[in-house]
N, C-alpha and C positions, 0 to 999 in steps of 0.2 A: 509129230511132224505130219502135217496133211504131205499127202499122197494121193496120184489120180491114177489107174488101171481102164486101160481101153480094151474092150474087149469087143468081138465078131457077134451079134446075137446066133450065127452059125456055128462058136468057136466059144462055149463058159469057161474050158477047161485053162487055157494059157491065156493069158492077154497078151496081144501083138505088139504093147506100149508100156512103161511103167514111168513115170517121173514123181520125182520131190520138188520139181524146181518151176517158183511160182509161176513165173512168167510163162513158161511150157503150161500149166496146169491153167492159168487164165487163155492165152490164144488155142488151146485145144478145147474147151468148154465154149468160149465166145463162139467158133465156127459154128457150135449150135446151137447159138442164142441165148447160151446159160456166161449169166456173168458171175465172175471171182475174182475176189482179192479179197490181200491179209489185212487189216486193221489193226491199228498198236491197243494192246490192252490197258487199262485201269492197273497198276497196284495195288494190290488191299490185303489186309494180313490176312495170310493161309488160313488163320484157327478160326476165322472170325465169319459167322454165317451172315450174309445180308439178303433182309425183304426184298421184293420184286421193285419196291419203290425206289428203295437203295440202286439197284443195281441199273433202274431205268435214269437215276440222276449223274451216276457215273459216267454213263455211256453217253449222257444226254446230246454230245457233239456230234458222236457218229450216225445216232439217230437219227438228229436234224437233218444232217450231209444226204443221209440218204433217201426220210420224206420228202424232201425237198425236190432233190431228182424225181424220183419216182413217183413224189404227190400219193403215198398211202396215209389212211388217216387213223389207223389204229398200231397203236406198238404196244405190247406183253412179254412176257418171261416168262419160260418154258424150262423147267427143270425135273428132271428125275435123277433119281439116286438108287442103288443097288437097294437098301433099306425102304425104298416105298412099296405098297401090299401089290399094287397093279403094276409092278415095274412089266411081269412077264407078258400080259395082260395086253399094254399099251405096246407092247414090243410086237405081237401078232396083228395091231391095228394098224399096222405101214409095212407090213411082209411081202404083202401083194402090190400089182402094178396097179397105180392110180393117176388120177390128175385134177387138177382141182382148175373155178371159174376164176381164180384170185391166184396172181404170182406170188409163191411160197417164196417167204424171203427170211433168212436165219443168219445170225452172227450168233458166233459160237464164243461164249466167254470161259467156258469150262470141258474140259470130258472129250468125248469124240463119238460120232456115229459112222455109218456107212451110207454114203448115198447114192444110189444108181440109177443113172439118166437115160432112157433109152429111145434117142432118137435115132429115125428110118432102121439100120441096121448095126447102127453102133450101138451099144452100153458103156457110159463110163462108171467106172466105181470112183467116187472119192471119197478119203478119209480125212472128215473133217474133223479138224482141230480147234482148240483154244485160236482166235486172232482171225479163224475164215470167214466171206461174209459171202452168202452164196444167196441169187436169186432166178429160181427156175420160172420161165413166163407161165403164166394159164396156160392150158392147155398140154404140157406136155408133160409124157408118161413117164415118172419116177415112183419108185419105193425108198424104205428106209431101213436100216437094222442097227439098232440100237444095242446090240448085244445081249447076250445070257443074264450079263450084270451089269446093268444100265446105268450111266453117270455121265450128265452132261447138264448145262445150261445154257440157253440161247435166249434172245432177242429176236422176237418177228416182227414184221411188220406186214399189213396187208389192208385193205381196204373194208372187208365186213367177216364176220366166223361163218359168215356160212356160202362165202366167194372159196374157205378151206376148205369144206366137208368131201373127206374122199370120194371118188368119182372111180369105180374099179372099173380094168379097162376088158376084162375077163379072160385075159391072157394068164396063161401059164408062166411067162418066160420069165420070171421072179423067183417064183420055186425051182428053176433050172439053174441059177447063180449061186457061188459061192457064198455062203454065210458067215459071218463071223469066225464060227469057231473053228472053222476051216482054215479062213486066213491069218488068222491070231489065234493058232491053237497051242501057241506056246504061253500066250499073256492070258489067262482067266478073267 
């Protein structure tokens, strides 16, 4: 169940906000320019692994819905899994605060991360889920945590690979945030 956590960059310790409930979790990220919402997923049997191809034909509606808005001209599949050699790796590559020339834009078809937005003095945490479609504009300061034991798969879309290329913003205040196993230190 996606979940969003607002927290104080003065205050890591408690967040001042916690909701489940989309609508809260879309008008509290809109105020800062980050849009959200759920999208219905694809079907497809549990046991059954699909290519990057597969998974871009599945989706192929929601993808359109949203180059089209947005006018990005490249869409990919992004997956890791607890089992790949770099999982821990790629997990240290989005720790820190960053920002990238190209709006980072994700639907999550699988798994869950953590993502933390940190606009003027807010930070939100949100835990994305299977069915979120989240796109943060250029420019603005987020990290990621992917967890100890990485599992997830998304959909980007964005305009060129290297409008992504992290952009650190040399702030600390990423390593001052709760981590995974902090917050989920009951779920391994």
């Amino acid at each position: 169940m996606s979940q969003l956590a607002l927290y104080s960059q003065f205050n890591l310790r408690e967040p001042y906000q916690v909701s489940e409930k989309v609508d809260v979790l879309s008008k509290q990220l809109a105020e800062d320019g980050i849009y959200f919402r759920r999208l219905p997923l694809v079907a497809t049997p549990s046991n059954e692994s699909l290519s990057d191809e597969q998974i871009l034909g599945l989706y192929k509606n929601q993808i359109e819905t949203v180059n089209e808005y947005m006018h990005y001209k490249v869409t990919d599949v992004a997956s890791i899994t607890t089992n790949d050699a770099v999982a821990i790796s790629i997990r240290d590559r989005y720790l820190s605060e960053h920002t990238h020339d190209d709006d980072e834009v994700r639907f999550f078809i699988e798994g869950s991360i953590l993502l933390y937005i940190h606009v003027e003095q807010r930070i939100h945490m949100l835990n994305c889920t299977a069915g979120d479609l989240v796109i943060i504009p250029a420019g603005v300061k987020h990290w990621l945590d992917i967890g100890p034991n990485p599992n997830f798969t998304c959909i980007r879309c964005y305009n060129t690979k290297q409008g992504l290329i992290n952009k650190f913003t040399q702030s600390y205040i990423a390593e001052s945030t709760p981590r995974w196993e902090s917050i989920f230190n009951s779920h391994p």
